[in-house]
C-alpha positions as CSV (number, residue, x, y, z in Angstrom):
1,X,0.0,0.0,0.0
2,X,1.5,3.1,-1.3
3,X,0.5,6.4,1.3
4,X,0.5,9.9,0.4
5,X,-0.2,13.0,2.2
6,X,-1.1,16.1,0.4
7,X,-2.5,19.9,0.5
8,X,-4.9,20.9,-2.2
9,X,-3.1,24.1,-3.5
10,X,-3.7,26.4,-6.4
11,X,-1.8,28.3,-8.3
12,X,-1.6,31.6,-6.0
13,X,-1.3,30.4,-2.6
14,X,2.5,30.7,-2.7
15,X,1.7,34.5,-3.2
16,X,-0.4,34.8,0.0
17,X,-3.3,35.2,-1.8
18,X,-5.4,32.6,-0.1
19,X,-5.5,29.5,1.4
20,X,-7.2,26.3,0.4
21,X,-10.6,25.3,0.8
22,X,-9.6,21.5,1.8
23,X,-6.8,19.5,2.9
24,X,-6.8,16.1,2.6
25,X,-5.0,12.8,3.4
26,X,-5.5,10.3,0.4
27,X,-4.5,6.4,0.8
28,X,-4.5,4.7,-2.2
29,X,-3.5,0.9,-3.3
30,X,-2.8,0.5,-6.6
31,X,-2.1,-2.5,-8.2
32,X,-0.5,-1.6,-11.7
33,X,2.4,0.6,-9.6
34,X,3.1,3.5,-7.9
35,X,1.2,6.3,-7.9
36,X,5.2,8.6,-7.8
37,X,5.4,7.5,-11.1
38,X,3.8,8.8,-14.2
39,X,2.9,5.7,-16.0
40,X,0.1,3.5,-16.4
41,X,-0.1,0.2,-18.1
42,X,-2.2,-0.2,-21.1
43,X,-4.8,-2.3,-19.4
44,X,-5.4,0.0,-16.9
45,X,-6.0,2.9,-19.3
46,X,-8.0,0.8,-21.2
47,X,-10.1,-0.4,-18.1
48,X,-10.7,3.2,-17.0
49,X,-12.1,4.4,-20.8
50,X,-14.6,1.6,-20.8
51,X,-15.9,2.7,-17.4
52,X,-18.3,5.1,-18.5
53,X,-19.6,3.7,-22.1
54,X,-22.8,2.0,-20.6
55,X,-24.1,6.1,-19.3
56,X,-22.7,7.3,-22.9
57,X,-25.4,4.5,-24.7
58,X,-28.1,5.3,-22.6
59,X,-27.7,9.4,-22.4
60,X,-27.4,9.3,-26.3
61,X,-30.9,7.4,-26.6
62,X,-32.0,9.2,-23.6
63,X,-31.9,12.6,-25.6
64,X,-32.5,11.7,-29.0
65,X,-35.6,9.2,-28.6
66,X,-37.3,9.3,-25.0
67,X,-39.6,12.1,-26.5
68,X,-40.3,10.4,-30.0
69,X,-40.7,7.0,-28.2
70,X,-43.5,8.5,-25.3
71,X,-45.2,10.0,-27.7
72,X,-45.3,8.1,-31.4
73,X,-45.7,4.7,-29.5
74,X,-46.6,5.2,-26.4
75,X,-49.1,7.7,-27.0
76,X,-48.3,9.7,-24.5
77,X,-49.4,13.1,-25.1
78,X,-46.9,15.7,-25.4
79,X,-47.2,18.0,-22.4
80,X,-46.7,14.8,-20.5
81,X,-43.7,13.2,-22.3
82,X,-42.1,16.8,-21.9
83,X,-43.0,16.7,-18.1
84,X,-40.8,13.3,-18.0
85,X,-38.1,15.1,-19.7
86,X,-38.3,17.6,-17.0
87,X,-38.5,14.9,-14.3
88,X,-35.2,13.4,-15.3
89,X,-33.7,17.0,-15.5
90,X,-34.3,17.9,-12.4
91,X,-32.9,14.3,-10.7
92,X,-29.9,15.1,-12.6
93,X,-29.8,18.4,-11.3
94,X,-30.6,17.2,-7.7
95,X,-28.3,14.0,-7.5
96,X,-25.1,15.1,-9.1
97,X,-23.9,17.4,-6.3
98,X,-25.6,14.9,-3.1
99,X,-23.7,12.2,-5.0
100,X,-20.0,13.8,-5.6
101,X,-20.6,14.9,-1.9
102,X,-21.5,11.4,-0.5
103,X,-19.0,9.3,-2.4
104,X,-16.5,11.6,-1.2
105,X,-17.4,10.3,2.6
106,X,-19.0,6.6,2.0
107,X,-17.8,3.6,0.7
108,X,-15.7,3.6,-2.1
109,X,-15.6,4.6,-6.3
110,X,-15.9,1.3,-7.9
111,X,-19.0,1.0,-4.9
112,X,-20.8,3.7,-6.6
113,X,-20.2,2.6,-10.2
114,X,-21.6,-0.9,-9.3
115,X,-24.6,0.4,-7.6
116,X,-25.1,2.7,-10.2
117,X,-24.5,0.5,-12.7
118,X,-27.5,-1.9,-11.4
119,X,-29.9,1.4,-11.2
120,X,-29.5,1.9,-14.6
121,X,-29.5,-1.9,-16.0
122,X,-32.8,-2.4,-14.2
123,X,-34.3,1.0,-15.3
124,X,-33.3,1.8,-18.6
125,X,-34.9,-0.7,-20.6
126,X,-38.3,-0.5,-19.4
127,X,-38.1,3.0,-20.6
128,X,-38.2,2.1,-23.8
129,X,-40.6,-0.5,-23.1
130,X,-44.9,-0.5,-22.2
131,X,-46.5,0.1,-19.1
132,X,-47.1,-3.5,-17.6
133,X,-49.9,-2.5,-15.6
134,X,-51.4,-0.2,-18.8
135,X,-52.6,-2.6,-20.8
136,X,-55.8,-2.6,-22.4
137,X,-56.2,0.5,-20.5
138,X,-57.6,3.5,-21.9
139,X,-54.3,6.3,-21.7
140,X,-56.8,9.3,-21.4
141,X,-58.8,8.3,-18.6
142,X,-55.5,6.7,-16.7
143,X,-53.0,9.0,-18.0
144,X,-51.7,9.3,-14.0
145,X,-50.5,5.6,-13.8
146,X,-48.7,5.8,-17.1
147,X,-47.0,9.0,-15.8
148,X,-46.1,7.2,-12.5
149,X,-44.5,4.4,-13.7
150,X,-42.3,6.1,-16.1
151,X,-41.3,8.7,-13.8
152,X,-40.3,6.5,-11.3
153,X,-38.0,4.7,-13.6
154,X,-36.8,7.6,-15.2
155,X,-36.0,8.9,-11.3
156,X,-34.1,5.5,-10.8
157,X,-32.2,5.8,-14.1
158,X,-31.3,9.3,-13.6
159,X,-30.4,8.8,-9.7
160,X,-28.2,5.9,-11.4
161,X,-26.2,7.8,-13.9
162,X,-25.3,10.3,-11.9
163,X,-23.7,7.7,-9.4
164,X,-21.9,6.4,-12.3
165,X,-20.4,9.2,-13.8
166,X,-19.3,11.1,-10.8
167,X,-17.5,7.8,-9.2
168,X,-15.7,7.8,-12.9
169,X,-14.9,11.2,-12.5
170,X,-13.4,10.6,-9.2
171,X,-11.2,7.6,-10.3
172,X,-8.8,10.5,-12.1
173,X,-6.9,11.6,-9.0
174,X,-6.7,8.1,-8.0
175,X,-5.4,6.5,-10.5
176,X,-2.5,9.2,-11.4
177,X,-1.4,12.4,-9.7
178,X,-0.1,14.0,-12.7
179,X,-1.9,16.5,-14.8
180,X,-0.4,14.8,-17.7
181,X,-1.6,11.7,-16.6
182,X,-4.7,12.9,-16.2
183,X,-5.2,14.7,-19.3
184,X,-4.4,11.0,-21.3
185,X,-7.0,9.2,-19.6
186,X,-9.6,11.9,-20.0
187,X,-8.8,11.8,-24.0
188,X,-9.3,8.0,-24.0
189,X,-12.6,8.5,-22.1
190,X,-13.7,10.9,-24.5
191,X,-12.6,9.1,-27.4
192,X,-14.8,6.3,-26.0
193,X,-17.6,8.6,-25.0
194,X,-17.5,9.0,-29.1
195,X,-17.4,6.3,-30.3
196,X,-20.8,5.0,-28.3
197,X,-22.8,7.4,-28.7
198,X,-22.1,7.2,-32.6
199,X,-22.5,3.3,-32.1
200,X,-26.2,4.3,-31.1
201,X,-27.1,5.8,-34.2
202,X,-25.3,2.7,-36.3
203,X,-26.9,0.4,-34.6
204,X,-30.4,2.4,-34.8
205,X,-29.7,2.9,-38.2
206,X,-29.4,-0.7,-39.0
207,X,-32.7,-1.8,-37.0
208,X,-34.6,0.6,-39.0
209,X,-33.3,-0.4,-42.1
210,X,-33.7,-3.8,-41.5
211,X,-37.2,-3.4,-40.6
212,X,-38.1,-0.7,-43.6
213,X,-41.4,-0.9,-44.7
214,X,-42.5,0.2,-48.3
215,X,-43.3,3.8,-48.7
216,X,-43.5,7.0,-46.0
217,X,-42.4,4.8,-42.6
218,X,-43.2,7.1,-40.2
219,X,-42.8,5.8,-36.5
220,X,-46.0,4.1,-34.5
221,X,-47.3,2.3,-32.3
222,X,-46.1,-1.3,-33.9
223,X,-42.7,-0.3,-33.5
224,X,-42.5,-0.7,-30.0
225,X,-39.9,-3.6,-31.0
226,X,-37.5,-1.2,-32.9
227,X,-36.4,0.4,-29.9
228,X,-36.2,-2.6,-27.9
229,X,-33.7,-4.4,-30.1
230,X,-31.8,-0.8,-30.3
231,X,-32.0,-0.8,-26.4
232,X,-30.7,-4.5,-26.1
233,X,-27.7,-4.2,-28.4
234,X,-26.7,-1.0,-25.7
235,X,-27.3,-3.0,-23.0
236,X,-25.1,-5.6,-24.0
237,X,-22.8,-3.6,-25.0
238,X,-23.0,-1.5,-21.8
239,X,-22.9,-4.5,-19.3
240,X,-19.6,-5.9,-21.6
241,X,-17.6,-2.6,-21.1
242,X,-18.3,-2.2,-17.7
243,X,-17.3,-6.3,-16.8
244,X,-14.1,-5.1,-18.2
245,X,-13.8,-2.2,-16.3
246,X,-14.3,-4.1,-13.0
247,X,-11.9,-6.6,-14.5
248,X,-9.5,-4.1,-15.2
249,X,-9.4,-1.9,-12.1
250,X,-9.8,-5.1,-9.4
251,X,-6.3,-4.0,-8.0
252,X,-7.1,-0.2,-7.3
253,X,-8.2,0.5,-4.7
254,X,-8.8,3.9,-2.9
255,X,-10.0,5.8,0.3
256,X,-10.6,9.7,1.1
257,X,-11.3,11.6,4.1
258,X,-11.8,15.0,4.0
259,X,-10.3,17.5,6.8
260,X,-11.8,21.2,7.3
261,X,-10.0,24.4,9.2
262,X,-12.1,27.1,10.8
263,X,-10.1,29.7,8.7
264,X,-10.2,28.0,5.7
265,X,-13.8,27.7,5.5
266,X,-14.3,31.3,6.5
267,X,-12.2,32.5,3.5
268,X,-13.7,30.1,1.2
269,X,-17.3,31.4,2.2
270,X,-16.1,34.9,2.0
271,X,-15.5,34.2,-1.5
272,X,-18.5,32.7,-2.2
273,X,-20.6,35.4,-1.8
274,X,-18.3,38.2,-3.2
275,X,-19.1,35.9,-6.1
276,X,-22.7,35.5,-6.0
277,X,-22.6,39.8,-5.9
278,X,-20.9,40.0,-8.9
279,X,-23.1,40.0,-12.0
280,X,-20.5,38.2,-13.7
281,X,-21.9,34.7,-12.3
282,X,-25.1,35.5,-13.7
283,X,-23.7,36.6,-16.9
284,X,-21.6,33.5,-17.3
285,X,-24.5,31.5,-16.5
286,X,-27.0,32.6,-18.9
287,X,-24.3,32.2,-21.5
288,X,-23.6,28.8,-20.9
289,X,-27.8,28.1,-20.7
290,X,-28.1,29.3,-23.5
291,X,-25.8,27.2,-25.3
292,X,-26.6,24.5,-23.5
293,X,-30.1,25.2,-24.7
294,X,-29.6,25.4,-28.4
295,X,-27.7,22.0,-28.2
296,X,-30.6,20.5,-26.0
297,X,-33.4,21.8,-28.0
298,X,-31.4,20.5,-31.3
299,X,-30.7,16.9,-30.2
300,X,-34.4,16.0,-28.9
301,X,-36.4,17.9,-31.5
302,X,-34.4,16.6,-34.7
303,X,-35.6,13.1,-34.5
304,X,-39.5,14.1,-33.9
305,X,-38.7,16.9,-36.6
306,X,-37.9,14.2,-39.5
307,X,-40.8,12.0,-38.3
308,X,-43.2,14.6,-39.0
309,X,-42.1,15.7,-42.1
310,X,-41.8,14.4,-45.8
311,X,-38.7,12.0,-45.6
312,X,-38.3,8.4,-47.1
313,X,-37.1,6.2,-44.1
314,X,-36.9,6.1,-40.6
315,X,-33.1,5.5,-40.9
316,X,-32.6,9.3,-41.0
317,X,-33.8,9.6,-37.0
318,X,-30.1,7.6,-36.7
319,X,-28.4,8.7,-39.7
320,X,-29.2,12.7,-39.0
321,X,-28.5,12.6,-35.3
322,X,-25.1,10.4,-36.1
323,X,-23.9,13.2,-39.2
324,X,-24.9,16.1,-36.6
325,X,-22.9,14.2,-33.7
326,X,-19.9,13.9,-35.9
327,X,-19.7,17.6,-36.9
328,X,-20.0,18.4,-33.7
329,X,-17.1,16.1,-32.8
330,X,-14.8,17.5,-35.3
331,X,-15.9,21.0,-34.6
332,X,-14.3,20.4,-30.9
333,X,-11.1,19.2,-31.9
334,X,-10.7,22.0,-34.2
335,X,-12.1,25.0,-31.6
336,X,-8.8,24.7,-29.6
337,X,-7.0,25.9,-32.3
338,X,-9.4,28.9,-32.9
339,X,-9.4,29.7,-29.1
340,X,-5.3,30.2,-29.1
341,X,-5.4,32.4,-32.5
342,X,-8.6,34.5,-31.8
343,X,-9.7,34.2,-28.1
344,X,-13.3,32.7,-26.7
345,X,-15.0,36.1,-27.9
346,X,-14.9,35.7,-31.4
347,X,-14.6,32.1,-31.4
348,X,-18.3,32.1,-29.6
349,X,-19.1,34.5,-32.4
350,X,-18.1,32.2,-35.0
351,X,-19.9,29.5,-33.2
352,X,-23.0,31.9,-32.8
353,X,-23.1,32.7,-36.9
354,X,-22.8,29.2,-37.8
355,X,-25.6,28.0,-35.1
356,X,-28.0,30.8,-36.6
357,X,-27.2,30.2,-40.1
358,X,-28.7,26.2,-39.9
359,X,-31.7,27.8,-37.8
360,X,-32.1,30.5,-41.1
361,X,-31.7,27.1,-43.5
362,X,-34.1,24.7,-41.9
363,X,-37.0,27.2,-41.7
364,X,-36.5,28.4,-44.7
365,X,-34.2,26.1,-47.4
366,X,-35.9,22.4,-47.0
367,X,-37.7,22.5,-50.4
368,X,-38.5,19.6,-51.4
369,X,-36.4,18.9,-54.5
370,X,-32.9,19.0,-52.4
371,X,-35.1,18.3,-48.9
372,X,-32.4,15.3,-48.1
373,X,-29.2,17.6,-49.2
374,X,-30.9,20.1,-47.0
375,X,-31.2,18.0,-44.0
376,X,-27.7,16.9,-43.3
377,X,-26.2,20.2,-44.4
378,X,-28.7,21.4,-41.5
379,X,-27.1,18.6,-39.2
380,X,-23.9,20.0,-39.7
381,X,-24.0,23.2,-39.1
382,X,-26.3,22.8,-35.9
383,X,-23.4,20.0,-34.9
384,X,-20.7,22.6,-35.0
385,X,-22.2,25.7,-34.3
386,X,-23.6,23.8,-30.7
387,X,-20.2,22.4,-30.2
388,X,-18.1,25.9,-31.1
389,X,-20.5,27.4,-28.7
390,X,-20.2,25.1,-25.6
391,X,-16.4,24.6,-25.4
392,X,-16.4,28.7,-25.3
393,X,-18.9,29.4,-22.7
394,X,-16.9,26.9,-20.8
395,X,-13.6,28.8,-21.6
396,X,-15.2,31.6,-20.4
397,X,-16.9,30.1,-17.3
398,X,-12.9,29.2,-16.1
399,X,-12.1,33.0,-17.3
400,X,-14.6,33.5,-14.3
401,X,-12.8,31.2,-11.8
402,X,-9.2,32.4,-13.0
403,X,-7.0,30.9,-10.3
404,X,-9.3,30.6,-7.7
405,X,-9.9,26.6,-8.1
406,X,-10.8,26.0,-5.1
407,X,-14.3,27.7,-6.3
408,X,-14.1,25.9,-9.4
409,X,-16.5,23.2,-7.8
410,X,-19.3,25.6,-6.5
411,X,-19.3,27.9,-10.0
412,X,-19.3,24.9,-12.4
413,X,-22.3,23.5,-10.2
414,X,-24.6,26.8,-10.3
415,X,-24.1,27.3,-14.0
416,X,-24.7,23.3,-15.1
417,X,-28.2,22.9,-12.5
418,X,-29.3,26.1,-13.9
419,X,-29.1,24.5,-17.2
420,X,-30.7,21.5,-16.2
421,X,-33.6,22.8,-14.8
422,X,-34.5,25.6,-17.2
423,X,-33.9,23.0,-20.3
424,X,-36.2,20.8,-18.7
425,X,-39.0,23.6,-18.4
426,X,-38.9,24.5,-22.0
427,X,-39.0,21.3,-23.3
428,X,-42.2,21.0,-21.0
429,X,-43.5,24.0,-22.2
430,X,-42.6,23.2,-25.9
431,X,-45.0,20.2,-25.7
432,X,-47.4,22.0,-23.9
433,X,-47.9,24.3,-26.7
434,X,-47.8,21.4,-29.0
435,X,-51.1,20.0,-27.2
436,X,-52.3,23.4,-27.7
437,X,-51.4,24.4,-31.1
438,X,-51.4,21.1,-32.5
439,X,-53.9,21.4,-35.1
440,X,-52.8,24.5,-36.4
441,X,-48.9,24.4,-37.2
442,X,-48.3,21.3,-39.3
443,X,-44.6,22.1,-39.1
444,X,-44.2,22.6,-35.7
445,X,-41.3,21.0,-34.4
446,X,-39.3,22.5,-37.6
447,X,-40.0,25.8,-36.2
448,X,-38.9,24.9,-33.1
449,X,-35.6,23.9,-34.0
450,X,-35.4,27.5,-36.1
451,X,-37.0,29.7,-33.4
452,X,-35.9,28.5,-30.4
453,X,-32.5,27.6,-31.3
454,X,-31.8,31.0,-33.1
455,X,-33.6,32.8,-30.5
456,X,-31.3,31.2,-28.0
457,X,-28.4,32.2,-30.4
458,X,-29.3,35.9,-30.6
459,X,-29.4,35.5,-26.8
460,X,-25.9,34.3,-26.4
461,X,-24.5,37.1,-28.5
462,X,-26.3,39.3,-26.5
463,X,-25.1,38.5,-23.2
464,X,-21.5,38.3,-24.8
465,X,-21.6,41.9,-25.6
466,X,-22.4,42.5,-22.4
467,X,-19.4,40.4,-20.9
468,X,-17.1,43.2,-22.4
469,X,-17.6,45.4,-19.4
470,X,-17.8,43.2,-16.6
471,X,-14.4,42.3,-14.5
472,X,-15.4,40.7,-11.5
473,X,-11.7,40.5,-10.5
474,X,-11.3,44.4,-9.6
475,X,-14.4,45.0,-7.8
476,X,-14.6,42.0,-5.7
477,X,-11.2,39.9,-6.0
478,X,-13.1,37.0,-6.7
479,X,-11.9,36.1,-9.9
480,X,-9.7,37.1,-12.8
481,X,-11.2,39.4,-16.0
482,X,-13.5,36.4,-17.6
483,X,-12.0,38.0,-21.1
484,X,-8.6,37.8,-19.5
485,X,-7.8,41.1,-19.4
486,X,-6.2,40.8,-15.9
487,X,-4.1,37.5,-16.5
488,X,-0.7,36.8,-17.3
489,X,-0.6,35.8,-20.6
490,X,1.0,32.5,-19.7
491,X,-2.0,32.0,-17.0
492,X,-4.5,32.6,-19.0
493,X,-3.1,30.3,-21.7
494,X,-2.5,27.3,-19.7
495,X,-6.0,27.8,-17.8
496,X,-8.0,27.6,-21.5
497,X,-5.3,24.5,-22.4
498,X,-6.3,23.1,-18.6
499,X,-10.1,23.4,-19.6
500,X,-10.1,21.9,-23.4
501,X,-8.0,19.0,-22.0
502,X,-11.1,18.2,-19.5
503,X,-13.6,19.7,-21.5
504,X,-15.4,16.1,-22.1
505,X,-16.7,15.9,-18.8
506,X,-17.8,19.6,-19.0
507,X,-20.2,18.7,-21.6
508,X,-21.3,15.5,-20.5
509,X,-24.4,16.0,-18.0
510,X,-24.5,14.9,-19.4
């Protein structure tokens, strides 16, 4: 058993600055070597990226389909398939922070993932399944037990995932304590975060087009066994990776206790509110909701948007999704580049143009003649214009922090549940309108996608222009000029390179 003591630092204590929020004594056994040294065998990195493919699967059906699925063959109607949505935004919200808090103090990571693990297994598949006890039962007059029962799993799932992903989370520091260490597993864990998610839409792809129909297939009722083979090939999938993650990672183990100072605390809460007074926060936040939105609003309405209009083949609700997911891949390897030459500003700008200019294209260029031309060149540009977006609002957000880490925690929490929770009220309230206005807009979800995604786009730029003028770091010493006008260049540099090397896990609620 290898034992290390250590003070969480960052980088301006040595200046007087402040002092840390926490120190802490780790203890760590781990069975592929030391953690002095820098290196990690192959099977252990490999173990470690599997770890979190079964939550990629699920969230990547959970977005694109839950909606589509409640309503086309359930028949739920809409205002309560968007409440569900809203339901399992606000568990997220609720159990990310009560998780990462009680991991910290009670049993052990791999623990968690297990448990988590099981949560999920046992409630993600009946989502995509009927009501047991709804049979032969009218939905209008019993809509309440329907609601129940997929709430409750959608709680359970939800409460599930988030066990899972924060216990993977955790597992960095543990396993290495390098930064370059760090940063090469967190690659490999988005590179597998990737390639499952676009696995999804394959494997959709190829259940629809196996089970094509002649004409128009539009989905319904009688396809309730299309998702449940595209549900069963994750699952197995899912339940693979994460045997071999178990496999992988029997040797490590680790255990944390936590140790608070009087002064420490004080300074830290200090802090805290000199941040919550600066309208900077607020600023940040809105930015990143709004992004957050756009990319939201884009993933779940695409799939509904192709089923209601004019298209040959339900293999374009996975071959859309898949072209959109890819753009938006590529787009984030290439906005680090962009970020060093230009800065976040215009790089959000570019981001901003690019998101508006899809909104302008699928509202207004899907004739009919080039309507399949039209579609994926609309997938692209809402795939990078959401990704160019998010990774800047993020840069931004650590702008905010600067090198006050020890807040890190606290601001990345306030900005992410406030987009939980507002995405999950306009979805609601998009459906609700859709009950509403049904009969009236045939189009409806296209306009959505326009509207609400440019709208939310005009928004951002908005709320950047207004960014100019803020510097939280003069009037309250809280934070550093979120534009960067009051760090070293070198600091500011290395702060953006810190970020885009985690950014994955910044964008994963995921």
């Amino acid at each position: 058993m290898d034992e290390m003591e250590f003070t969480t630092q960052s980088a301006t204590e040595t200046t007087g600055e402040h002092t840390p929020l926490v120190q802490s004594r780790e203890v760590s056994t781990n069975g592929y070597g030391s953690r002095h040294t820098n290196h990690l065998s192959l099977p252990l990195k490999a173990a470690y990226a599997l770890g979190h493919v079964f939550n990629d699967i699920t969230a990547a059906m959970w977005f694109s389909y839950t909606l589509l699925f409640l309503q086309m063959v359930i028949g739920m109607t809409p205002e309560l398939s968007g409440a569900m949505l809203l339901i399992g935004q606000l568990t997220d919200g609720i159990c990310t922070p009560i998780v990462g808090i009680m991991s910290d103090r009670i049993g052990s990571r791999k623990t968690w993932h297990i448990v988590g693990s099981m949560f999920v297994l046992l409630s993600f598949p009946l989502l995509f399944a009927p009501c047991p006890g709804c049979k032969g039962t009218d939905i209008t007059t019993n809509y309440w037990l329907l609601a129940l029962y997929y709430a409750t799993l959608i709680a359970v799932f939800q409460g599930g995932w988030a066990m899972v992903q924060i216990s993977h989370l955790a597992l960095l520091p543990d396993l290495t304590p390098t930064q370059q260490g760090r940063s090469e597993l967190t690659a490999l864990r988005y590179s597998a975060s990737v390639c499952s998610s676009l696995a999804v839409y394959v494997i959709t792809w190829s259940v629809f087009r196996a089970t094509k129909g002649n004409g128009l297939d539009k989905i319904g009722p009688d396809d309730e066994y299309k998702f449940w083979d595209v549900v069963m090939f994750g699952i197995a999938i899912g339940v693979t990776t994460n045997s071999l993650f178990h496999f992988g990672m029997w040797k490590v183990s680790t255990h944390t206790s936590w140790q608070h100072t009087t002064e420490q605390e004080s300074s830290s809460m200090r802090r805290l509110l000199s941040y919550l007074q600066s309208p900077a926060l607020f600023q940040v936040s809105l930015l990143y909701v709004t992004s957050r939105l756009f990319l939201t609003i884009s993933l779940v309405y695409m799939p509904l948007y192709l089923n209601e209009s004019p298209t040959e083949g339900e293999e374009l609700l996975a071959s859309v999704p898949f072209v959109c997911y890819l753009s938006s891949f590529l787009a984030s390897v290439g906005i680090r580049y962009l970020n060093s030459l230009y800065g976040s500003k215009l790089s959000y700008l570019c981001g901003a143009v690019i998101s508006i200019l899809g909104c302008v294209w699928i509202r207004f260029g899907m004739t009919q003649k080039y309507l399949i031309f039209s579609i994926y060149g609309v997938a692209v540009l809402l795939g990078a214009g959401s990704s160019i977006t998010m990774v800047t609002s993020l840069c931004i957000t650590a702008d905010l922090i600067g090198s006050h880490t020890e807040n890190g925690a606290f601001i990345y929490s306030a900005v992410t549940f406030a987009d939980k929770v507002l995405n999950g009220i306009a979805v609601m309230i998009i459906e609700e309108l859709k009950y509403v206005t049904s009969s009236s807009y045939p189009h409806y979800y296209r306009d959505i996608i326009a509207y609400v995604c440019g709208s939310s786009s005009v928004l951002g730029l908005i709320v950047l222009i207004s960014l100019h003028s803020v510097n939280p770091g003069m009037n309250h010493r809280v934070g550093n000029n979120i534009l960067g006008g009051n760090l070293k260049p070198l600091d500011r540099a290395q702060n953006k390179k810190k970020l885009l090397r985690f950014l994955p896990n910044g964008i994963k609620h995921l």
